[in-house]
C-alpha positions as CSV (number, residue, x, y, z in Angstrom):
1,X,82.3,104.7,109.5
2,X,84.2,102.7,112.1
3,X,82.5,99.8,111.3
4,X,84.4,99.6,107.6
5,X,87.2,101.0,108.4
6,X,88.5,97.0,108.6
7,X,87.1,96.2,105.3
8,X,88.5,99.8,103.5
9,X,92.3,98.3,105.3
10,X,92.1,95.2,103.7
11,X,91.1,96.4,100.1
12,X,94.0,99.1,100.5
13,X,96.3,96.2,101.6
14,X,94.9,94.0,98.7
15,X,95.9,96.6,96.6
16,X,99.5,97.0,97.8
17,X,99.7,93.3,97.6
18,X,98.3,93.5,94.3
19,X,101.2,95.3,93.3
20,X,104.1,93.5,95.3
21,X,102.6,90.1,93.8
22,X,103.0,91.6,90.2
23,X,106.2,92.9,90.7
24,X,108.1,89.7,92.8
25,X,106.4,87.4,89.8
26,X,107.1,88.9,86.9
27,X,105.5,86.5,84.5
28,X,102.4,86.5,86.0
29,X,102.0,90.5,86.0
30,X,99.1,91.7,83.9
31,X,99.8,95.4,84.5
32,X,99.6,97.6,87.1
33,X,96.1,98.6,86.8
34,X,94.7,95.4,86.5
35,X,97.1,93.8,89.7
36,X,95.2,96.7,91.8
37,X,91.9,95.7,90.5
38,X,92.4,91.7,91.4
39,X,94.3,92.8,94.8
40,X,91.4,94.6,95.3
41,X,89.3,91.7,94.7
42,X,91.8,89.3,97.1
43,X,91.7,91.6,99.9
44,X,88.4,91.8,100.1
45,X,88.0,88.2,99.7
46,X,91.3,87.5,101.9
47,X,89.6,89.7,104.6
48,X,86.6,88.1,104.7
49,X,87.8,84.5,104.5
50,X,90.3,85.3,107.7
51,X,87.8,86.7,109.5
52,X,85.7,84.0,108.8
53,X,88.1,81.2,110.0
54,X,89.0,83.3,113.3
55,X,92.2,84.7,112.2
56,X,91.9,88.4,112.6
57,X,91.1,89.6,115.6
58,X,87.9,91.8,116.0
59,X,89.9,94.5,118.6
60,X,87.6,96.1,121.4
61,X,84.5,95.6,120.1
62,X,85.1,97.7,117.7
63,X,87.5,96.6,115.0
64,X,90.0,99.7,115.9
65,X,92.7,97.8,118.1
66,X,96.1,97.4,116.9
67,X,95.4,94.0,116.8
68,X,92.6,94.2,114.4
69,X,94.3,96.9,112.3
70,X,97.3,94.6,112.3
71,X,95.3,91.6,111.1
72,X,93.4,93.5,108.4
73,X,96.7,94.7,106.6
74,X,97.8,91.3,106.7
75,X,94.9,89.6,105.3
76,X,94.1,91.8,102.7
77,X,97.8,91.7,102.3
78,X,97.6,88.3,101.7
79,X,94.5,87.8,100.1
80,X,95.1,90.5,97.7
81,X,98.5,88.7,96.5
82,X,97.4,85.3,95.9
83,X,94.4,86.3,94.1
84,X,97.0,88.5,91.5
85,X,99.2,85.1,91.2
86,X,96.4,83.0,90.8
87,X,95.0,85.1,88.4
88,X,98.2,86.2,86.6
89,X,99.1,82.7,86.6
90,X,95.8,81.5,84.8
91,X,95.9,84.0,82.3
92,X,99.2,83.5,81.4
93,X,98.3,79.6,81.1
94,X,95.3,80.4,78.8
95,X,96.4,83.3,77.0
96,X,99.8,82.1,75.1
């Protein structure tokens, strides 16, 4: 269990910034169900992709310091709210 308890932060925090995204950028909302669903997505992905590049730190050995918890919430965060943007955005450019 400890060993996703960084990836089940992130989606969590991909949701939430699923839903901040949709509600800052109004235009590019496609509803709240469907913001969760591509924050899910992004967080996941944002996770991943920080982790990749080094950015979140992996804690003591475990992925349960502050540090790491800290990191996750802001990459899914992150990752969760660009992906609803980009998203929003494209539908919004191909859906008129």
């Amino acid at each position: 269990m400890e060993a996703y308890l960084p990836l089940i932060i992130q989606l969590i925090s991909g949701a939430v910034g699923g839903l901040v995204a949709g509600k800052i950028w109004m235009g590019f909302s496609m509803g709240a169900l469907a913001n969760v669903l591509a924050g899910l997505v992004g967080g996941g992905a944002g996770g991943w992709m920080f982790d990749m590049l080094g950015l979140v730190p992996s804690g003591a050995g475990n992925g349960l310091g502050l540090e790491a918890i800290l990191g996750s919430v802001a990459a899914g965060g992150v990752g969760g709210g660009l992906t609803t943007a980009i998203v929003g955005g494209l539908r919004s450019v191909f859906v008129r």
